[in-house]
C-alpha positions as semicolon CSV with decimal commas, in nm:
position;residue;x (nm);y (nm);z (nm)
1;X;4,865;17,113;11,588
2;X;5,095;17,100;11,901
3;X;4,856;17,133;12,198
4;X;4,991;17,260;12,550
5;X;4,949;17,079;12,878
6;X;4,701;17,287;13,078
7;X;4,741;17,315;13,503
8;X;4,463;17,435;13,614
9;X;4,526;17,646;13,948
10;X;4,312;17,776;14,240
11;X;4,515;17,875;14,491
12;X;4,514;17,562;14,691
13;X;4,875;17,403;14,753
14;X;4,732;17,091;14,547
15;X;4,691;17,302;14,291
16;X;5,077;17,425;14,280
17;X;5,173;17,095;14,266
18;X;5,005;17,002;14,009
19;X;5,128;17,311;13,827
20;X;5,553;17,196;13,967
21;X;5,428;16,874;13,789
22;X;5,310;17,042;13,484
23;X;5,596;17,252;13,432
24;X;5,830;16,942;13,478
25;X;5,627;16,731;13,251
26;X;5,559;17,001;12,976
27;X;5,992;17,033;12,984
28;X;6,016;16,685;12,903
29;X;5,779;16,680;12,637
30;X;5,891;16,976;12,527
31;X;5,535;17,087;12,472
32;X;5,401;17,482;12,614
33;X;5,245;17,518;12,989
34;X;4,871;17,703;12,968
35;X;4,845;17,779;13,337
36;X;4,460;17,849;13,378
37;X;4,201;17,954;13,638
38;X;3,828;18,015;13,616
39;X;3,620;18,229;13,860
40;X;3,250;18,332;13,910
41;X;3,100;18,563;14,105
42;X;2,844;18,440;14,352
43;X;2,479;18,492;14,132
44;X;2,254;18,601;14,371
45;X;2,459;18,909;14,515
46;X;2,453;19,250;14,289
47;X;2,802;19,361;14,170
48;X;2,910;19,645;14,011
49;X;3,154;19,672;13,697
50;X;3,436;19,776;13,952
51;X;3,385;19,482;14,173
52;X;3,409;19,259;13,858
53;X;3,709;19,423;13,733
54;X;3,873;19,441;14,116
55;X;3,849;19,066;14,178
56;X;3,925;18,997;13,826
57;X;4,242;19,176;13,871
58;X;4,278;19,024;14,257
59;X;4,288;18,652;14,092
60;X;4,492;18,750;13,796
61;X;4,733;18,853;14,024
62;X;4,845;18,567;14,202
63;X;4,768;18,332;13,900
64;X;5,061;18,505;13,754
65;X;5,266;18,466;14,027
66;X;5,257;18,137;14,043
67;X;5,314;18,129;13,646
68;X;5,629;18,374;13,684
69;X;5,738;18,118;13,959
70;X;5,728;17,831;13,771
71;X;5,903;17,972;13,453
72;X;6,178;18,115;13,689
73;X;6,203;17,748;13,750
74;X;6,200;17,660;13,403
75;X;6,363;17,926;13,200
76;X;6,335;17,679;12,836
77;X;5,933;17,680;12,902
78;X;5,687;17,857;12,700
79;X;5,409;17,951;12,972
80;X;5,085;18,142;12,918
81;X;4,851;18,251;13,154
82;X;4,442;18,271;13,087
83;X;4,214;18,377;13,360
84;X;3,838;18,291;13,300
85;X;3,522;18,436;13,428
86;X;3,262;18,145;13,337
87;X;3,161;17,818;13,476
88;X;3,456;17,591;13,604
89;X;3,302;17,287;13,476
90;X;3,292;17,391;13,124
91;X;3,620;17,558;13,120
92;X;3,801;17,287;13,227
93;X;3,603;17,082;13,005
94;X;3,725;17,302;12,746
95;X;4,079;17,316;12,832
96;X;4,107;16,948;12,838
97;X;3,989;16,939;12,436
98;X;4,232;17,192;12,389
99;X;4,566;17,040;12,557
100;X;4,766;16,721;12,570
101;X;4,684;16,637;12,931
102;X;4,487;16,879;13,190
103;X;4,673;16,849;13,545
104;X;4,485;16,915;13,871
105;X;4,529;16,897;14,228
106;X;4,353;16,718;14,451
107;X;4,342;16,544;14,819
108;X;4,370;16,189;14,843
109;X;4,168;15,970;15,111
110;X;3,865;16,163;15,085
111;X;3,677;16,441;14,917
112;X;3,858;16,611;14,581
113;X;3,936;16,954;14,629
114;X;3,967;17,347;14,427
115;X;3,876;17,231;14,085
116;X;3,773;16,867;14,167
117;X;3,502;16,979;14,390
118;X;3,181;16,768;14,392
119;X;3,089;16,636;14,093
120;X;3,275;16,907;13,869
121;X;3,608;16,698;13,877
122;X;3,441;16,387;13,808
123;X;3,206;16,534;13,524
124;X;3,533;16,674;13,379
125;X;3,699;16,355;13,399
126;X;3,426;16,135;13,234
127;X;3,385;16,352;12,985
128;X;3,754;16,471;12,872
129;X;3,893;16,252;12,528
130;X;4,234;16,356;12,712
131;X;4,401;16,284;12,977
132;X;4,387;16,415;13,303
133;X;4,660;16,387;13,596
134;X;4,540;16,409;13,930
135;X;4,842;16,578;14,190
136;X;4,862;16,577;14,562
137;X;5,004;16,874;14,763
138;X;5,327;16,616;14,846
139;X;5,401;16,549;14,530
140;X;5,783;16,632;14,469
141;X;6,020;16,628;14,177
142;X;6,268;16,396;14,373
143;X;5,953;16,121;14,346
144;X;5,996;16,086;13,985
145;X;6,380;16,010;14,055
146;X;6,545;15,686;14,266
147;X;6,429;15,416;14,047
148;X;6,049;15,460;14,117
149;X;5,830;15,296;13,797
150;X;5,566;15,421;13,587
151;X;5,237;15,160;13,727
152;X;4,979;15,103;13,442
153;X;4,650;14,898;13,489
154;X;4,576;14,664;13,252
155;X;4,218;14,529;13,155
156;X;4,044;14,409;12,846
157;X;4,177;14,319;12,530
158;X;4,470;14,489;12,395
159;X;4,249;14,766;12,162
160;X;4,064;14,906;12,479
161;X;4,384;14,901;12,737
162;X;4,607;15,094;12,458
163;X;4,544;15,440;12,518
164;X;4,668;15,378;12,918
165;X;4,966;15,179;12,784
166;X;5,089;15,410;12,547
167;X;5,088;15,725;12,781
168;X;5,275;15,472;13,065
169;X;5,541;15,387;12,834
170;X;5,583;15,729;12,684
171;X;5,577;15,876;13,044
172;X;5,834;15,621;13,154
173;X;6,026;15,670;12,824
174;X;6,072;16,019;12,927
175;X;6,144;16,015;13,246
176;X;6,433;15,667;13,214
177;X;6,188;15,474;13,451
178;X;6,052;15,111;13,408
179;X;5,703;15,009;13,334
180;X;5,516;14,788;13,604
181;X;5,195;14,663;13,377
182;X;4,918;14,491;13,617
183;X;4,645;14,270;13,573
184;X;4,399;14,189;13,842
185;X;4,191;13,893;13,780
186;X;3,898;13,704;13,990
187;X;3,661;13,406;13,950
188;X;3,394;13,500;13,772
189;X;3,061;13,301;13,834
190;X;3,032;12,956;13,643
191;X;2,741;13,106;13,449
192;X;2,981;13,357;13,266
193;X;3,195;13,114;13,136
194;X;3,122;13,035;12,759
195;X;3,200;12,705;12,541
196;X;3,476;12,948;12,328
197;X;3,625;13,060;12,651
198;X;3,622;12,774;12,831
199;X;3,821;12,607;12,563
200;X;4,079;12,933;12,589
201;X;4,114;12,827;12,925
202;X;4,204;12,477;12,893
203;X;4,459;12,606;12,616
204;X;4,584;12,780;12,852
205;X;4,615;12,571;13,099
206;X;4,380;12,773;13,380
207;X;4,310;13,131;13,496
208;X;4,625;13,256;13,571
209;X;4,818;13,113;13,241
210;X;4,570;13,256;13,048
211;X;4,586;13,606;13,271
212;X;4,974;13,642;13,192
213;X;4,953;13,544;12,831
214;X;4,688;13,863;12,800
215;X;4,862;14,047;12,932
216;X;5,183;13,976;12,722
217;X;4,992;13,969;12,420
218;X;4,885;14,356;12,496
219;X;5,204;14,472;12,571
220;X;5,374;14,296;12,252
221;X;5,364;14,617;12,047
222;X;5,475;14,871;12,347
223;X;5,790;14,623;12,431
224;X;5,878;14,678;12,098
225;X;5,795;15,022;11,995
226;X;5,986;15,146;12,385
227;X;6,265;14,845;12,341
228;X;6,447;15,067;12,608
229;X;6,218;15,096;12,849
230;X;6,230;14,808;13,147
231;X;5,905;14,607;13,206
232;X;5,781;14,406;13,463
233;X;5,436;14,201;13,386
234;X;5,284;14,196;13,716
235;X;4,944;13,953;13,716
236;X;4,768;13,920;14,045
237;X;4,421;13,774;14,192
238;X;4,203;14,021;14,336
239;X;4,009;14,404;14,283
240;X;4,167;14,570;14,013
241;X;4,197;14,920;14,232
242;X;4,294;14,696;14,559
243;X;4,584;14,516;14,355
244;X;4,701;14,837;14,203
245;X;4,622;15,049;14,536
246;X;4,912;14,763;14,658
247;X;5,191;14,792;14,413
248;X;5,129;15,202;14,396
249;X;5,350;15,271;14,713
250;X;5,684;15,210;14,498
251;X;5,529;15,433;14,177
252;X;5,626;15,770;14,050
253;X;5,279;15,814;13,866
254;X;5,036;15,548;13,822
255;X;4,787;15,514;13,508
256;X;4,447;15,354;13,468
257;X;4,218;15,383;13,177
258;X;3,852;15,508;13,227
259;X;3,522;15,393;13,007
260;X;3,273;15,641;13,059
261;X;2,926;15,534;13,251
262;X;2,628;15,759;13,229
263;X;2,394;15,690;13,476
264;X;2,083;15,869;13,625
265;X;2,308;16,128;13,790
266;X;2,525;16,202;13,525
267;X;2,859;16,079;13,368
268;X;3,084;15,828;13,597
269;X;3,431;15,741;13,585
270;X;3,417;15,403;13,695
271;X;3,516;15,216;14,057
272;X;3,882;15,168;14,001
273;X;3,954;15,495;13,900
274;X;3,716;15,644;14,104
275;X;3,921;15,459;14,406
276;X;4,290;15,481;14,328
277;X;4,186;15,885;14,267
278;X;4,095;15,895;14,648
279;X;4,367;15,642;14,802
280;X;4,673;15,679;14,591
281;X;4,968;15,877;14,707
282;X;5,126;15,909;14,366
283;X;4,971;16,159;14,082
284;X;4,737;15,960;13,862
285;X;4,667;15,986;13,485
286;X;4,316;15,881;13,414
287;X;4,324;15,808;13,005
288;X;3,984;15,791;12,797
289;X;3,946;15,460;12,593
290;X;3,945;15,582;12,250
């Protein structure tokens, strides 16, 4: 089954850009646009039928101007329009089973706004076996042009980091752009290092060697699936979200994996993609390990 990619709007202007860089992704993928909005009414305030059906009506109206905007825009693009009444958290929870990718907006260097608010975003995130692109309200279609690359974290061995590395080269694929692949590294403490991995080390010939040759040997099968697509193997000491947060400036969308956590207060998404989702400038895909 051919699922859509799902923008989910709210009126904010993060919100229309993530549904500008929907409609431009779902074009290149050739896939439908489900532009969708949920809504409540507050719980503890009596409302009539009317006053159900009024703002129902109210929200359904400018969701579908901004979906008749958009396929002005995009004439070729098969666009659909579902307005929700029902908790946001489980609709977009929903949507994001449903669909390719689920795109949001949301405001970087601080607090996640419209449908990232709180914890709902981050629930959504940890939970979703999809991706899910994160937009700012700058975001423009000229930043995917001028020879601006695709940025994908690396981490792990090759089975865990595939998921992020096959969306980065498929998203560069698409859009002509090259592939900037980046592995942060640190010392760990003596008492982590093993007998089997100290003598992959001295293979290796030390931290770094053995840093770059990991990270060649997971990109092996995405060279040559994407032979087309430029790479650049980019292997750095320091915090994984610092050392991508630093080579993010020159990227047109930047891509880190996620492992869920639970914890006491519910599902996290972890600390580097719980920090380039605040600090970068460029939209970010957060992809599920499978």
């Amino acid at each position: 089954m051919t699922r859509p990619i799902t923008a989910g709007v709210d009126g904010t202007l993060e919100s229309h850009a993530a549904l500008d860089w929907a409609a431009r992704e779902a074009v290149r993928r050739n896939l439908a646009l489900r532009v969708l909005h949920a809504w409540q009414l507050v719980p503890d305030q009596a409302f009539g039928a009317a006053s159900r059906e009024t703002h129902d009506a109210w929200v359904r109206e400018g969701v579908d101007e901004a979906a008749r905007t958009v396929a002005e825009r995009h004439p070729e693009l098969d666009v659909t329009v579902d307005v929700i009444e029902g908790s946001t958290t489980h609709t977009l929870a929903e949507a994001a089973l449903e669909s390719e990718l689920l795109v949001l907006g949301s405001r970087g260097h601080g607090a996640l706004v419209g449908f990232l608010l709180g914890s709902v975003g981050q629930h959504v995130i940890a939970e979703s076996t999809r991706p899910v692109v994160l937009v700012r309200a700058e975001d423009r279609a000229s930043d995917e042009a001028g020879g601006r690359e695709v940025v994908v974290g690396q981490h792990g061995d090759p089975e865990e980091s595939a998921p992020a590395l096959r969306f980065a080269f498929e998203a560069a694929a698409a859009r002509g752009a090259s592939v900037r692949a980046v592995r942060a590294w640190s010392l760990p403490p003596v008492f982590a290092y093993s007998p089997g991995s100290l003598k992959l080390l001295d293979e290796a010939g030390g931290m770094e060697p053995y840093e770059k040759n990991a990270l060649a040997a997971a990109l092996e099968p995405w060279i040559e699936r994407f032979p087309d697509v430029p790479v650049t193997q980019h292997v750095e000491m320091g915090s994984a979200g610092e050392v991508l947060l630093s080579v993010a400036s020159r990227a047109q969308l930047l891509v880190v994996g996620r492992r869920a956590r639970r914890s006491a207060v519910g599902a996290r998404i972890g600390s580097v993609a719980h920090g380039v989702l605040h600090h970068a400038h460029c939209p970010v895909a957060v992809v599920p390990h499978e």
